[in-house]
VOBA-1610 file (N, C-alpha, C; in pm, whole numbers, padded with zeros to 5 digits, always signed):
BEGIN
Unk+11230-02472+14528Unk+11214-02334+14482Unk+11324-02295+14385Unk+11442-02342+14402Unk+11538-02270+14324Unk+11535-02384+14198Unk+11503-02487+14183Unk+11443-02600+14060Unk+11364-02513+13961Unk+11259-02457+14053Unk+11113-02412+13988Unk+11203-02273+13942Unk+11280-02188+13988Unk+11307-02063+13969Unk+11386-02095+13860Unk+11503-02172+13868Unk+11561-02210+13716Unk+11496-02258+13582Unk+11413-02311+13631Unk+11328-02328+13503Unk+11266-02257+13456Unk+11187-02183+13506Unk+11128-02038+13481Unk+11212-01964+13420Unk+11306-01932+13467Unk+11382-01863+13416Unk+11461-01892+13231Unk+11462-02043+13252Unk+11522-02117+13151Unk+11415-02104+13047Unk+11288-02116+13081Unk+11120-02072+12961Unk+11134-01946+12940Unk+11219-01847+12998Unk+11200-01705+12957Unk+11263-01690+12839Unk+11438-01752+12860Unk+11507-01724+12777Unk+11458-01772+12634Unk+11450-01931+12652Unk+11376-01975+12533Unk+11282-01878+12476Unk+11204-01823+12520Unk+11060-01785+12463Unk+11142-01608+12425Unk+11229-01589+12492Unk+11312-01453+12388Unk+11403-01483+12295Unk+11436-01601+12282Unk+11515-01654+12164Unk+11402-01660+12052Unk+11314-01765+12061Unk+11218-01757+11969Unk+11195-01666+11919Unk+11130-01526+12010Unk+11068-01389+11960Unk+11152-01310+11846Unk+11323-01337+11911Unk+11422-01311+11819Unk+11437-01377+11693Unk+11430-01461+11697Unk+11421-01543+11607Unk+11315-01548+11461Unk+11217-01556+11492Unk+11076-01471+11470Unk+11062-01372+11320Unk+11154-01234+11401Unk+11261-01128+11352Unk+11327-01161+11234Unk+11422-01219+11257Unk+11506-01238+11147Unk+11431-01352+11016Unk+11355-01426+11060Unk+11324-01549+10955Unk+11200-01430+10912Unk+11172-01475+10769Unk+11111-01453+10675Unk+10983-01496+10634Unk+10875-01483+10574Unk+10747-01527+10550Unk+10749-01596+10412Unk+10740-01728+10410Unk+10727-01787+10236Unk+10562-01743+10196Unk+10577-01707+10081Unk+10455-01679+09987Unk+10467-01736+09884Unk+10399-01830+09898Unk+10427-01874+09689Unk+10554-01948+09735Unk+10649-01920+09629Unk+10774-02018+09586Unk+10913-01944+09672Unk+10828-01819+09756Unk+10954-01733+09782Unk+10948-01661+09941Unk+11037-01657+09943Unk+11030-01539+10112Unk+11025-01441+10089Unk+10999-01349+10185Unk+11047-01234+10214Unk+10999-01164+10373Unk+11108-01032+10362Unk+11086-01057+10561Unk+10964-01012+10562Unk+10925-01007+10680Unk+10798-00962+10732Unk+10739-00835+10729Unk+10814-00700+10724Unk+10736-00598+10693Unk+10745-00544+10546Unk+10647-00527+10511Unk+10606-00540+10354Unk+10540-00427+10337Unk+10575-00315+10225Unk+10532-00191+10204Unk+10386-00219+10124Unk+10274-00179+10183Unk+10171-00129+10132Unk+10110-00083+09994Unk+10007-00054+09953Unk+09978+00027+09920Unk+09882+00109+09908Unk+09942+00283+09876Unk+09845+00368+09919Unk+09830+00471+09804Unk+09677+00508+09744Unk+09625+00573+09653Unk+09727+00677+09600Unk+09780+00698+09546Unk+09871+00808+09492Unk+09970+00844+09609Unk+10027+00820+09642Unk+10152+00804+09736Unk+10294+00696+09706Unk+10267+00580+09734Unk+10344+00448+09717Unk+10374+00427+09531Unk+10350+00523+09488Unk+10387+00515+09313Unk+10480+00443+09279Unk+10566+00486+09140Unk+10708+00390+09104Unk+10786+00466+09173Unk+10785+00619+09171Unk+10913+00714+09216Unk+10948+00695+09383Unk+10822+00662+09414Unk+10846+00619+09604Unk+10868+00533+09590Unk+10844+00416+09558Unk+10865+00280+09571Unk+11081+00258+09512Unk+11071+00347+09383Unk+11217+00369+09415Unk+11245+00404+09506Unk+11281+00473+09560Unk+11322+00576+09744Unk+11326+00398+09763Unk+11227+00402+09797Unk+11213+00265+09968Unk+11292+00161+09868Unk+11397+00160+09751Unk+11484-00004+09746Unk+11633+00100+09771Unk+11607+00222+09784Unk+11733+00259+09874Unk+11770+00277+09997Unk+11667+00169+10058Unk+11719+00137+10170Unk+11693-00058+10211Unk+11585-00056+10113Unk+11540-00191+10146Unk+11556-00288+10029Unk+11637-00339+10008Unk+11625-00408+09868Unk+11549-00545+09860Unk+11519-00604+09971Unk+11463-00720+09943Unk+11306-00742+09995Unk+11297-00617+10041Unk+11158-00636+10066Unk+11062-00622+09986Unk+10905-00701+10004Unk+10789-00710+09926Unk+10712-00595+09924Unk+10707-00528+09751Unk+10614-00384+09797Unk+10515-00374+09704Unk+10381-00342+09731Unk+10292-00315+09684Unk+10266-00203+09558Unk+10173-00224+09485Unk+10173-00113+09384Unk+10054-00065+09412Unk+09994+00079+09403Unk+09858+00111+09388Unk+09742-00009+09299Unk+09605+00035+09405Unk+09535-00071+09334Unk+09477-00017+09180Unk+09431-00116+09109Unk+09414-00018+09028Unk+09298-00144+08964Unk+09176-00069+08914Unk+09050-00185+08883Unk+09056-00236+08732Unk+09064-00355+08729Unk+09062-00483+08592Unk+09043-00350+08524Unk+08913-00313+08445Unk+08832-00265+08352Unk+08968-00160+08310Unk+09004-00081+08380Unk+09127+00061+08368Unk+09208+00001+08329Unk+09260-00120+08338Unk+09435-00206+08341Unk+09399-00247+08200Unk+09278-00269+08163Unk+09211-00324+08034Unk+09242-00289+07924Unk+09150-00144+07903Unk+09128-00080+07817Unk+09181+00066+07842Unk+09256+00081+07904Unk+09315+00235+07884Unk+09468+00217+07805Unk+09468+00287+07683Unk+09551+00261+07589Unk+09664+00398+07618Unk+09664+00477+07709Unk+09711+00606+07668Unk+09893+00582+07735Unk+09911+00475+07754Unk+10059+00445+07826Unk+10078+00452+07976Unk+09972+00357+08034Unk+09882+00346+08165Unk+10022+00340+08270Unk+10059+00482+08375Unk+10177+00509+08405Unk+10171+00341+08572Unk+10049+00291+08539Unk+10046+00189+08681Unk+10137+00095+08587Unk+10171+00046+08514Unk+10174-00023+08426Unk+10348-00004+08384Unk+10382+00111+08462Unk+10518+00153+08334Unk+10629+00152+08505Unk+10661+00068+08545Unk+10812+00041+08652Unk+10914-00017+08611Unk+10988+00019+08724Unk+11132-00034+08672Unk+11136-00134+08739Unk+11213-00226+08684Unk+11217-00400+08724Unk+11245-00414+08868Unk+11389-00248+08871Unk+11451-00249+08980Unk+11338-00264+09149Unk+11236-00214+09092Unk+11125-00214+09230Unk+11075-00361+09292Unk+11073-00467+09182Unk+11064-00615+09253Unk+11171-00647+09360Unk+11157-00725+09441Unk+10982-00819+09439Unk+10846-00691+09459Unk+10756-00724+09373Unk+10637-00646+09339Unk+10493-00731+09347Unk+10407-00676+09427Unk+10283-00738+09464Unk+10200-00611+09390Unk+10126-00673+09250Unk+10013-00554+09163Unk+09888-00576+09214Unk+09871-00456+09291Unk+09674-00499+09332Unk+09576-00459+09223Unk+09502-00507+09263Unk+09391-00497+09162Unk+09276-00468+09229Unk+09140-00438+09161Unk+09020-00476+09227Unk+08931-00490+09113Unk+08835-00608+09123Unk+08747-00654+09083Unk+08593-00707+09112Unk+08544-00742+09003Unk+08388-00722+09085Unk+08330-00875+09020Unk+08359-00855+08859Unk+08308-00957+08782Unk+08414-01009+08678Unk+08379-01124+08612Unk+08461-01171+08522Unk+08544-01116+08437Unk+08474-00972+08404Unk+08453-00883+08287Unk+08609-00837+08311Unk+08723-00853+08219Unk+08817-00789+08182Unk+08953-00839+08290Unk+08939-00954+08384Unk+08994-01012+08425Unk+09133-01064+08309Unk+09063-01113+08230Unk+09181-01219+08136Unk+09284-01112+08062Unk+09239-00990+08029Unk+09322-00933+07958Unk+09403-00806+08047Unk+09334-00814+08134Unk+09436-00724+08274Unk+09499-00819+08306Unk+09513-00969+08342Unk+09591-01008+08380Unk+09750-01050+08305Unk+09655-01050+08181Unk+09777-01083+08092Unk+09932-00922+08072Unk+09805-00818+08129Unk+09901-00698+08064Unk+09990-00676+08193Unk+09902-00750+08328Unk+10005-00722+08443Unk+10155-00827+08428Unk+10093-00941+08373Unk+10213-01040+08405Unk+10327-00997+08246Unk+10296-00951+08174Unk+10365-00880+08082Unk+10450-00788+08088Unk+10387-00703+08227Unk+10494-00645+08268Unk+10662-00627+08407Unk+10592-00744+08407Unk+10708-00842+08533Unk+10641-00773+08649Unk+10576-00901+08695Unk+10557-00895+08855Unk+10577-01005+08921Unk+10563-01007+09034Unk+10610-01183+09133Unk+10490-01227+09185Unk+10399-01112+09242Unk+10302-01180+09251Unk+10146-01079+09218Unk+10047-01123+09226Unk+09924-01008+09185Unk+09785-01027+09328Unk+09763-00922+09417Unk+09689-00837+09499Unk+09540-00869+09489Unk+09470-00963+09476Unk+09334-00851+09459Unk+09248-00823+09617Unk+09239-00664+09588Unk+09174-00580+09695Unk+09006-00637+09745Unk+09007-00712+09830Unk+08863-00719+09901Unk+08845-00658+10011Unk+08925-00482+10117Unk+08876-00487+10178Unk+08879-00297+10189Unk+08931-00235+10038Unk+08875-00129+10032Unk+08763-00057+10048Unk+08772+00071+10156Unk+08656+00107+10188Unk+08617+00228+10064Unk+08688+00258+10015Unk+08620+00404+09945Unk+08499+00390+09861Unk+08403+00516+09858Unk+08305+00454+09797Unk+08270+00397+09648Unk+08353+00514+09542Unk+08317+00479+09446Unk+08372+00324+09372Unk+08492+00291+09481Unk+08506+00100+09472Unk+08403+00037+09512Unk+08346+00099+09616Unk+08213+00025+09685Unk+08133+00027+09561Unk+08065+00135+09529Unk+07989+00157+09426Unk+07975+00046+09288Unk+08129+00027+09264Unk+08159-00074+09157Unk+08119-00200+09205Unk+08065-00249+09305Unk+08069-00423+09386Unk+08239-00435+09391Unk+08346-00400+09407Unk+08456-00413+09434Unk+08468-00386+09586Unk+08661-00398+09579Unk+08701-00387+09740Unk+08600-00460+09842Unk+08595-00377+09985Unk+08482-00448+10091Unk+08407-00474+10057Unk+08294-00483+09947Unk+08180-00501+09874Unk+08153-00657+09893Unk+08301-00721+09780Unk+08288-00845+09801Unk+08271-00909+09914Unk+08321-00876+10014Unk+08289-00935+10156Unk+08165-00958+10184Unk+08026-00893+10113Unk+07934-00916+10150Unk+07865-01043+10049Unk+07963-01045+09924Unk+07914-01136+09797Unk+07991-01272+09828Unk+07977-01354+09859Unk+08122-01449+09873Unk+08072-01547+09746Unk+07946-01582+09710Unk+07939-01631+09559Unk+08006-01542+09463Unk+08022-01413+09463Unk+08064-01362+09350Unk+08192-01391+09346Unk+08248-01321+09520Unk+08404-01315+09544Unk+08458-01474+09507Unk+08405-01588+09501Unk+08443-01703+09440Unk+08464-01696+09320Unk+08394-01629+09234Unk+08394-01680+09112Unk+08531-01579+09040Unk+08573-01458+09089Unk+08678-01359+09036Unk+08778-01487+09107Unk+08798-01525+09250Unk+08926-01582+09274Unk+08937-01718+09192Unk+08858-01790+09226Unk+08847-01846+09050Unk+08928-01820+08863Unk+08891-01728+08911Unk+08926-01722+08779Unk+09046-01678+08784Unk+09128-01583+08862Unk+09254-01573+08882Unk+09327-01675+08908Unk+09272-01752+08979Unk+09366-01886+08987Unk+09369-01954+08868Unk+09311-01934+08794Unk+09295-02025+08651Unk+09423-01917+08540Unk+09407-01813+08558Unk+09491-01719+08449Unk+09611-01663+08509Unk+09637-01677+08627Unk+09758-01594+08675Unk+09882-01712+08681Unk+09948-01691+08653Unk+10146-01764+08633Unk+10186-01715+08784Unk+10172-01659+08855Unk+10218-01591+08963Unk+10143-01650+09060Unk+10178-01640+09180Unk+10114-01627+09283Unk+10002-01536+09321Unk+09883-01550+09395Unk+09798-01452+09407Unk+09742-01373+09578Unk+09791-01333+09592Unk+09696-01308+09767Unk+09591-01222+09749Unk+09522-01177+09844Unk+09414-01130+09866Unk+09419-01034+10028Unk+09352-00888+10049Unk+09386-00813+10133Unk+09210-00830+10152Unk+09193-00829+10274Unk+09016-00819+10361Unk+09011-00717+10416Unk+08912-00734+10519Unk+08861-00598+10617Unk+08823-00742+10746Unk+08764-00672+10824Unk+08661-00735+10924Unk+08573-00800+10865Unk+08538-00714+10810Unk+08377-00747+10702Unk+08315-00603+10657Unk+08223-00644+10591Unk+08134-00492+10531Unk+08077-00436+10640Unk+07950-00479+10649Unk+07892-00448+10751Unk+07882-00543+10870Unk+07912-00668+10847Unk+07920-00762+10993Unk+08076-00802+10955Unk+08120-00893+11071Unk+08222-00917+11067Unk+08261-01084+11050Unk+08282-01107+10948Unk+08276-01210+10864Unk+08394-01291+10774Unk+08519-01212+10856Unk+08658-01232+10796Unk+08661-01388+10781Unk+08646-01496+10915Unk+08681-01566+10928Unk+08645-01691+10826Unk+08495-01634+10769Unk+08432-01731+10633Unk+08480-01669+10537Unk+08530-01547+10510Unk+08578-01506+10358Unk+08698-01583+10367Unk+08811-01566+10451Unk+08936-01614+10478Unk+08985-01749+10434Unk+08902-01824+10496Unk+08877-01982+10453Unk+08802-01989+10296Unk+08712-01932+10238Unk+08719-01915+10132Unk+08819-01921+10017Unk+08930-01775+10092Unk+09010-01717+09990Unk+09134-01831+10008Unk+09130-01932+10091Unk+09248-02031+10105Unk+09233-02158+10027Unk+09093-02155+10024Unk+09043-02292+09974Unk+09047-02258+09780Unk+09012-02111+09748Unk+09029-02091+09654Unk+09189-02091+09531Unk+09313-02114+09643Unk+09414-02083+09593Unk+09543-01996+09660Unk+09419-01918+09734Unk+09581-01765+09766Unk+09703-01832+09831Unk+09797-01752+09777Unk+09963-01788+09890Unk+09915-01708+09998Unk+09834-01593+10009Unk+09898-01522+10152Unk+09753-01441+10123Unk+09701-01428+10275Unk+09600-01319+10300Unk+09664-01193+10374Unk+09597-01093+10360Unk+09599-00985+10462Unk+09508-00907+10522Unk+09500-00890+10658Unk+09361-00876+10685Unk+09404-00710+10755Unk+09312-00627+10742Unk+09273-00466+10786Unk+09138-00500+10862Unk+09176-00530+11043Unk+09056-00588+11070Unk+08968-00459+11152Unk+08919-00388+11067Unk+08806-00295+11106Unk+08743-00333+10987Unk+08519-00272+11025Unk+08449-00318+10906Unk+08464-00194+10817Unk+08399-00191+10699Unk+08416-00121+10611Unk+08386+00034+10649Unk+08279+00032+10762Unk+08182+00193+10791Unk+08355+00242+10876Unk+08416+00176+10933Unk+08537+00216+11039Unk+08642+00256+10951Unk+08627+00264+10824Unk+08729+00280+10766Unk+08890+00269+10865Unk+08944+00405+10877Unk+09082+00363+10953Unk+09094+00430+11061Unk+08965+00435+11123Unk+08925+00510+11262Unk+08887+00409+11347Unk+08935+00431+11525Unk+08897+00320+11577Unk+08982+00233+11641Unk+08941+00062+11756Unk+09108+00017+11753Unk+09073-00083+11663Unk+09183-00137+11575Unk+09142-00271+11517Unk+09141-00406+11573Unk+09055-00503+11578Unk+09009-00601+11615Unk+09141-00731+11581Unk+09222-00688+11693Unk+09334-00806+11718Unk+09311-00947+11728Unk+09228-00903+11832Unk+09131-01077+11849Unk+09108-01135+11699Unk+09035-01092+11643Unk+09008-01144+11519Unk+09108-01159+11392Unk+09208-01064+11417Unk+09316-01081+11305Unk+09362-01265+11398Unk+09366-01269+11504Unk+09442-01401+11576Unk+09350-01449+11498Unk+09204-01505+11548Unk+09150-01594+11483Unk+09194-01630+11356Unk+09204-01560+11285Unk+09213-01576+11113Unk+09339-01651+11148Unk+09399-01629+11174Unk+09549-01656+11156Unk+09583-01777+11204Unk+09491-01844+11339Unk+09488-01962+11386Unk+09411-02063+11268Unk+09323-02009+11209Unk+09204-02064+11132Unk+09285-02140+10992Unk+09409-02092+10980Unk+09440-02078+10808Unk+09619-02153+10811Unk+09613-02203+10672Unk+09720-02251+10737Unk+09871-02158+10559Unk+09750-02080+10546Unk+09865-02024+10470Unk+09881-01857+10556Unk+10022-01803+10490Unk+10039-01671+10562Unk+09937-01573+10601Unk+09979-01488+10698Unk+09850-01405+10765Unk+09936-01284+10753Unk+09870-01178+10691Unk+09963-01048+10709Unk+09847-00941+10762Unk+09933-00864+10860Unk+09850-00759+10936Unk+09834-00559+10875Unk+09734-00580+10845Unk+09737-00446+10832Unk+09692-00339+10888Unk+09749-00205+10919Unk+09635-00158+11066Unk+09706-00105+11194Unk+09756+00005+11189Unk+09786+00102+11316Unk+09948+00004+11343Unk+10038+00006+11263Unk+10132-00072+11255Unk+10267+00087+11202Unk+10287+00119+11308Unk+10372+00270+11249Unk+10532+00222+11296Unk+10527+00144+11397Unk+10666+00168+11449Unk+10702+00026+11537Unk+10816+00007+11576Unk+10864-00140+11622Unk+10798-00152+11739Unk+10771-00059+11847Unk+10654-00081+11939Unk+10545-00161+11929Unk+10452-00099+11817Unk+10286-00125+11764Unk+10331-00248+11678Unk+10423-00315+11625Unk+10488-00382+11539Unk+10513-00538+11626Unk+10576-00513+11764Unk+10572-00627+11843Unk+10413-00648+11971Unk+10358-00474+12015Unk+10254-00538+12014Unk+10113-00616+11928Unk+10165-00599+11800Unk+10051-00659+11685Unk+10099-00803+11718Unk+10230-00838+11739Unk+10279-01012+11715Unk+10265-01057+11799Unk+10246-00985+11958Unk+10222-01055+12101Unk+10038-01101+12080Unk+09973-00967+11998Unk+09830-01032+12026Unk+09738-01089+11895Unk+09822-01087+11814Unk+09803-01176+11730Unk+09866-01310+11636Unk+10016-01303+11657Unk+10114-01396+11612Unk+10065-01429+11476Unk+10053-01321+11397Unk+10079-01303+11236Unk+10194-01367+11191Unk+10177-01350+11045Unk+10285-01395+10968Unk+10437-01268+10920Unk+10308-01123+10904Unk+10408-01039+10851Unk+10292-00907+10875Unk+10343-00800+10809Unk+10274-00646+10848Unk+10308-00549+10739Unk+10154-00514+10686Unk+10180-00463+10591Unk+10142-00304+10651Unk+10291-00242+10585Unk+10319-00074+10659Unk+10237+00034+10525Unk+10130+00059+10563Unk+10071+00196+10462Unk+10071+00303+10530Unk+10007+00340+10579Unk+10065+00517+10608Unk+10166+00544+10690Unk+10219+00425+10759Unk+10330+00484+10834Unk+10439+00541+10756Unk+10440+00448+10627Unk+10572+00494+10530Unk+10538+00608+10426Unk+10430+00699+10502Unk+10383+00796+10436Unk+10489+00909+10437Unk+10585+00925+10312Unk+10715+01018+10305Unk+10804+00995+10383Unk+10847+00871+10382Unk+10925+00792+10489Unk+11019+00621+10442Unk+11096+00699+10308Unk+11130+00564+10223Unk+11210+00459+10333Unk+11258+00546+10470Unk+11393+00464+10457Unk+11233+00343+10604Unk+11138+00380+10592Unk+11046+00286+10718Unk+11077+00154+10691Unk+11041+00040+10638Unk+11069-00096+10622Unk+11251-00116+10693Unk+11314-00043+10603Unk+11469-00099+10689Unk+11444-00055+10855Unk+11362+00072+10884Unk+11416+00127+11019Unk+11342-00003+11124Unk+11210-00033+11059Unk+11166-00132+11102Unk+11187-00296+11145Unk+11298-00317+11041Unk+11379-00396+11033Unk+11456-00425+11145Unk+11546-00323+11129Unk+11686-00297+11205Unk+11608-00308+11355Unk+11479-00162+11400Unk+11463-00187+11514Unk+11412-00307+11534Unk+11380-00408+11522Unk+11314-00558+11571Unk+11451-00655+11590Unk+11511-00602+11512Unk+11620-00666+11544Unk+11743-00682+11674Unk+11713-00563+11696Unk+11773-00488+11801Unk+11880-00396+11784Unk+11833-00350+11679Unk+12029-00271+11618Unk+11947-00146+11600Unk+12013-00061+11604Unk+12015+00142+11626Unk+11972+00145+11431Unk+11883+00267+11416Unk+11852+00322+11305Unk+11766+00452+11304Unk+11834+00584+11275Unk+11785+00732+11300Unk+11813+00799+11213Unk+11711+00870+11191Unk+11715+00944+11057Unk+11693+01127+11079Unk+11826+01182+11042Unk+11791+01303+11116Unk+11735+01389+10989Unk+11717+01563+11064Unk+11675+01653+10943Unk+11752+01627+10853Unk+11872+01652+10798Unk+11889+01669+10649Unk+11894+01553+10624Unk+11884+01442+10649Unk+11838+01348+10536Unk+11735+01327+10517Unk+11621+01424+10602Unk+11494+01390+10552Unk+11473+01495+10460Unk+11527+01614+10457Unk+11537+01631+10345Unk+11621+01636+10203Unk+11674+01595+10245Unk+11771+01505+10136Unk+11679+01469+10019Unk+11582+01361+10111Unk+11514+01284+10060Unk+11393+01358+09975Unk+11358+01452+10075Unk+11200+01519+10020Unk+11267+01613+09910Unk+11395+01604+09893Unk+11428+01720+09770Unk+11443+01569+09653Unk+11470+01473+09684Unk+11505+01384+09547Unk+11387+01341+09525Unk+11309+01307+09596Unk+11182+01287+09619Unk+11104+01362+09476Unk+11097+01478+09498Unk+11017+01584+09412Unk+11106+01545+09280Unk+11231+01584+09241Unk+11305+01542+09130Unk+11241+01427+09081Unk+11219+01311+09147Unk+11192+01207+09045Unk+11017+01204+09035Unk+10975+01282+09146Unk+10821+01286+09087Unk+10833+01351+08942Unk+10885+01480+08929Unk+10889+01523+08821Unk+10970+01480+08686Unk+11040+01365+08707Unk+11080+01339+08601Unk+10969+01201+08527Unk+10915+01175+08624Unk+10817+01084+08587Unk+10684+01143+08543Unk+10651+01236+08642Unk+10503+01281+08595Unk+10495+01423+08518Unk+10632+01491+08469Unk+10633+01574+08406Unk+10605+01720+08493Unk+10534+01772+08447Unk+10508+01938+08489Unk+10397+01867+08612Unk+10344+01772+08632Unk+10223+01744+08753Unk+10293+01707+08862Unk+10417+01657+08839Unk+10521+01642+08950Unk+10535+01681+09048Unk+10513+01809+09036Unk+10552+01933+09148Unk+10413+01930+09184Unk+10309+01936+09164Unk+10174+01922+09213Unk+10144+01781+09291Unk+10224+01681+09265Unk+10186+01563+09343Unk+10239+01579+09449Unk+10333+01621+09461Unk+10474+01632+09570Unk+10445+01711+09689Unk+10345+01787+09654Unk+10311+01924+09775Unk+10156+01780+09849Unk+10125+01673+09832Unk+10066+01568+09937Unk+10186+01542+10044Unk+10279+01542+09952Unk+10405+01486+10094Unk+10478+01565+10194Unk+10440+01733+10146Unk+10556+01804+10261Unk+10533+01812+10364Unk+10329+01831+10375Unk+10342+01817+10542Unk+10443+01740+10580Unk+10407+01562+10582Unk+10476+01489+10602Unk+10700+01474+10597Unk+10671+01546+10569Unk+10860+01599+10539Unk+10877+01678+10670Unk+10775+01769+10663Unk+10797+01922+10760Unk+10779+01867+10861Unk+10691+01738+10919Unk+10655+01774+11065Unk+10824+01775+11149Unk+10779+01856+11271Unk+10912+01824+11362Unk+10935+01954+11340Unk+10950+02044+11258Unk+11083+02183+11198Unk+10962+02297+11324Unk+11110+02378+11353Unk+11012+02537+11356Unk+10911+02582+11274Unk+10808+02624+11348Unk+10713+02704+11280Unk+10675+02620+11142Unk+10629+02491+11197Unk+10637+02378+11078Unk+10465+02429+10978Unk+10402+02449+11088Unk+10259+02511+11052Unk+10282+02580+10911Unk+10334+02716+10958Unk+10361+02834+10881Unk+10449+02847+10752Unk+10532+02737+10728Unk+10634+02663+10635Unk+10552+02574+10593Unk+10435+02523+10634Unk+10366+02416+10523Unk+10278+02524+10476Unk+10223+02576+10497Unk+10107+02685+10409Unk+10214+02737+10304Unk+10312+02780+10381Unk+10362+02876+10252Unk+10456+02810+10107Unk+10481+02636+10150Unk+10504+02578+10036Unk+10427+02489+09982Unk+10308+02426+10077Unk+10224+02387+09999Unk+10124+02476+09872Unk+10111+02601+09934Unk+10041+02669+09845Unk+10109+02743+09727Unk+10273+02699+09743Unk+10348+02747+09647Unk+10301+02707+09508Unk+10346+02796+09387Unk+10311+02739+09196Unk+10453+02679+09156Unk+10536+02749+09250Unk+10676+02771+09218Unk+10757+02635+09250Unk+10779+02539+09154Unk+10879+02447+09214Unk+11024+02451+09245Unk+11078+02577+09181Unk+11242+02643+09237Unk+11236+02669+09377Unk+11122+02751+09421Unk+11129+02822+09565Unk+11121+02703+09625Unk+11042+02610+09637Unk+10985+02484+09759Unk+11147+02447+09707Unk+11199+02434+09624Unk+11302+02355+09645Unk+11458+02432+09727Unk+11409+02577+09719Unk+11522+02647+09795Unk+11482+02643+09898Unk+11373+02640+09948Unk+11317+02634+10097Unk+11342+02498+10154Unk+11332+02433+10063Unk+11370+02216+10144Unk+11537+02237+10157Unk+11632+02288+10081Unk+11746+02317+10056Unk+11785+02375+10238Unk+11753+02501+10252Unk+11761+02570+10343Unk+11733+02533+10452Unk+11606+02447+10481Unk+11569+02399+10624Unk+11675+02278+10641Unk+11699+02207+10508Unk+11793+02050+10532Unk+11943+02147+10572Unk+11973+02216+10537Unk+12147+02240+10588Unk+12095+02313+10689Unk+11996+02428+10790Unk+11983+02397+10901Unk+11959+02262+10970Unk+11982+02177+10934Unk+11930+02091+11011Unk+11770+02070+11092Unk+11671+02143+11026Unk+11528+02155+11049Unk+11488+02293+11080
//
């Protein structure tokens, strides 16, 4: 008994060394690492001005750019602002979405023109008017088509390429797109395993992110109800991914990837009121120095997200979201940050 009890005991430790271990090592993609939680991206949120924020806290992590479809990356001549970052934001993953051949070669050329490490394309967007295009989840239902775009990216891209899924469209079919998208080329998949009708309602299908992940022998990244180091180690107990890609959790929340970090690691990281608004006041500054006078109009998506937690947080978001005034919201973020909320 006390043989059997030492050993047991001796498989525990091991198997928490590993887990630790785990933690600290990094995911190769392509020619390169990087750690495991990897910023997202999300429709007008995750821009250049956020994506600055999050390298002041995270400098080496992998972050996503809004997707944005071939045909637009193409032919829009007007000084296409997806198109216009600072170097400082790499390592940089540019998504894309595509349907057909059509305008592939010359979006790709204008993405890699503008320094990226590696390039995205979206197969498991649900919105409709991507649907509409045969893009995003669409392809999931085309896998002749979805061959012939990864195809062709593998033929024109200098970079590395991954690819983001769903479950499937309407059935759930990850596990043949997956093997597809490996056989076609990708460094790294990522799977959002609900079908397309579930958009981001629902629990997501763990079981099946495992499968994929057992199935494949390049990286597996998780996307999907992934907010905090909790949901973060139970995603790795029931699926043993490669890495986790964070979208709405880091919704007005630059410093998430490091806090995420630090907590897996086992080391302390807290972020009180005034540095959150600290943040939601520099925040707005560089929206507006980027997007001009619309600045202050983009910026009022993020205050809920700033405000939750404060007194009478309700009654303080009506009255600065519905503000015209970008002086007042900014004496009011001023005022709640040196109360301390």
């Amino acid at each position: 008994m006390r043989y059997t009890y030492k050993k047991y005991r001796l498989n525990v430790i091991i198997h928490i060394k590993e887990c630790m271990s785990y933690w600290t090592e990094k995911v190769k993609i392509g020619n390169h690492s990087y750690p495991r939680f990897i910023g997202g991206p999300l429709d007008g949120i995750t821009d250049s001005p956020f994506r600055t924020l999050v390298r002041h806290f995270s400098k080496e992590e992998l972050l996503f750019t809004e997707m944005r479809h071939v045909s637009f990356i193409a032919h829009d001549k007007s000084g296409l602002k997806a198109l216009h970052f600072s170097q400082d934001e790499r390592p940089l993953n540019y998504q894309i979405a595509a349907s057909a051949l059509k305008d592939i070669d010359l979006a790709c050329e204008k993405i890699i023109a503008s320094g990226v490490d590696l390039v995205d394309l979206n197969v498991g967007c649900p919105a409709k008017n991507v649907i509409k295009s045969g893009s995003g989840s669409a392809l999931m239902a085309d896998l002749p088509r979805l061959k012939i775009v990864l195809d062709r990216l593998r033929e024109r891209l200098p970079v590395p390429f991954t690819v983001k899924i769903r479950a499937g469209f309407k059935q759930k079919n990850a596990l043949d797109v997956a093997k597809l998208i490996e056989d076609c080329g990708a460094a790294a998949i990522t799977i959002h395993p609900r079908l397309r009708d579930e958009m981001f309602a629902g629990r997501p299908d763990y079981e099946l992110a495992a499968a994929v992940k057992k199935s494949l022998s390049i990286p597996v990244l998780l996307s999907g109800n992934v907010i905090n180091w909790v949901t973060a180690k139970m995603a790795y107990e029931q699926t043993g991914v490669d890495g986790y890609m964070i979208g709405r959790g880091m919704w007005s929340k630059p410093w998430k990837l490091h806090e995420l970090k630090m907590h897996s690691q086992g080391m302390p990281f807290t972020v009180d009121k005034a540095m959150v608004f600290q943040y939601a006041l520099l925040h707005l500054e560089m929206l507006e120095k980027y997007y001009g006078n619309k600045g202050f109009y983009c910026f009022r998506k993020h205050l809920p997200f700033y405000l939750r937690g404060i007194p009478d947080a309700t009654l303080v978001r009506n009255d600065l979201v519905l503000s015209h005034s970008p002086e007042y919201v900014k004496e009011q973020l001023q005022a709640i940050g040196a109360r301390g909320g």
